[in-house]
C-alpha positions in Angstrom: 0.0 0.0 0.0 0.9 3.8 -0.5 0.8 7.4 0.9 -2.1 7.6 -1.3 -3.9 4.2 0.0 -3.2 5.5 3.5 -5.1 8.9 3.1 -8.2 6.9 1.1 -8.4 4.8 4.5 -8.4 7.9 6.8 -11.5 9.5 4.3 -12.9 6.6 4.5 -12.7 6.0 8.3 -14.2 9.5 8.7 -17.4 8.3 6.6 -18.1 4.6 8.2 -16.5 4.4 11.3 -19.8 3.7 13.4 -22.2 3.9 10.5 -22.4 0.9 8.3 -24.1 -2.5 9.5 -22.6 -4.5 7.0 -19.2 -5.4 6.1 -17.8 -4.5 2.9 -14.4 -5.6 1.2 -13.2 -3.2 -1.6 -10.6 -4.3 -4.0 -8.9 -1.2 -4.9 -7.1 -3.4 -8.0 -3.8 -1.2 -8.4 -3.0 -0.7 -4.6 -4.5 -3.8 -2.5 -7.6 -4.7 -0.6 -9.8 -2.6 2.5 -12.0 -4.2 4.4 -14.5 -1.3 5.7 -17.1 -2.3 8.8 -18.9 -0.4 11.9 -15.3 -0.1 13.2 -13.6 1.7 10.4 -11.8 0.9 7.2 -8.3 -0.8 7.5 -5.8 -2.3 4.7 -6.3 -6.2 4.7 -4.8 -9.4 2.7 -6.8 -10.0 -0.2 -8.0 -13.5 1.8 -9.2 -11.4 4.3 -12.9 -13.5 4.3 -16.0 -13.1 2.6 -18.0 -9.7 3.0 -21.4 -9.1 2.5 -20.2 -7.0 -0.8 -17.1 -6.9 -2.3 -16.8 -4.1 -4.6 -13.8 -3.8 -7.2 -12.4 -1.0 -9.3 -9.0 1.4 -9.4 -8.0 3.7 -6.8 -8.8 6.6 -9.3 -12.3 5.2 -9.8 -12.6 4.7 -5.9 -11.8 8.2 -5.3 -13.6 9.3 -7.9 -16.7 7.9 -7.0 -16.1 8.9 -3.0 -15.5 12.6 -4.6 -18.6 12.9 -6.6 -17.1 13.4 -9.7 -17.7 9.8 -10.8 -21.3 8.4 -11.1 -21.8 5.1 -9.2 -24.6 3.6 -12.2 -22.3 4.5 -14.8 -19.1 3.3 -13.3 -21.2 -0.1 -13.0 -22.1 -0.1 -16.7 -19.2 0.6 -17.8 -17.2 -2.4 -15.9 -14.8 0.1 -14.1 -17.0 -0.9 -10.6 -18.2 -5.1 -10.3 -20.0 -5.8 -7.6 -20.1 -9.2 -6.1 -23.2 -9.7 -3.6 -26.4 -7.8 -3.1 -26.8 -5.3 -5.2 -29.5 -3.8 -2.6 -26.8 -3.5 0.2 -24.1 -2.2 -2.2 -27.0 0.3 -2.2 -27.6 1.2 0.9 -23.5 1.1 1.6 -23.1 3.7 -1.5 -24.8 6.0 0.8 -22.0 6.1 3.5 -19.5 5.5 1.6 -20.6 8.6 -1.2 -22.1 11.2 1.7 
């Protein structure tokens, strides 16, 4: 992991520490793999377990889509976001993870 990895995992502890009910693993595909629950976001191995969603795509796009500057819909279309699991709780997860 990186500088950069490191400051995605402190913006993202500041948005789901204490707020998401589910676990979540994201596979940020250039950098390595978070693991994001109601404790916080941390850097994990890859084999870290299974999540209720996984959700895979660049660190750009990651950052992107945390910014704003990147809609979630589209990146799924476009393949630059898969989601493996419900697509209904990588719903309701978009909401912490994008507010």
């Amino acid at each position: 992991m990186t500088d950069s990895t490191d400051s995605l995992v402190a913006a993202l502890n500041r948005r789901v520490a204490g707020r998401l009910e589910e676990t979540v693993k994201l596979v940020v595909t250039d950098r390595g793999t978070l693991w994001l629950d109601r404790d916080g976001a941390r850097i994990v191995d890859e084999d870290a377990g299974t999540a209720d969603v996984t959700l895979t795509a660049s660190e750009t796009v990651f950052r992107d889509l945390f910014d704003g500057t990147r809609n979630p819909m589209a990146a799924v279309m476009t393949g630059s976001l898969k989601i493996d699991g419900s697509m209904a709780t990588a719903m309701r997860i978009g909401k912490a993870l994008m507010g």
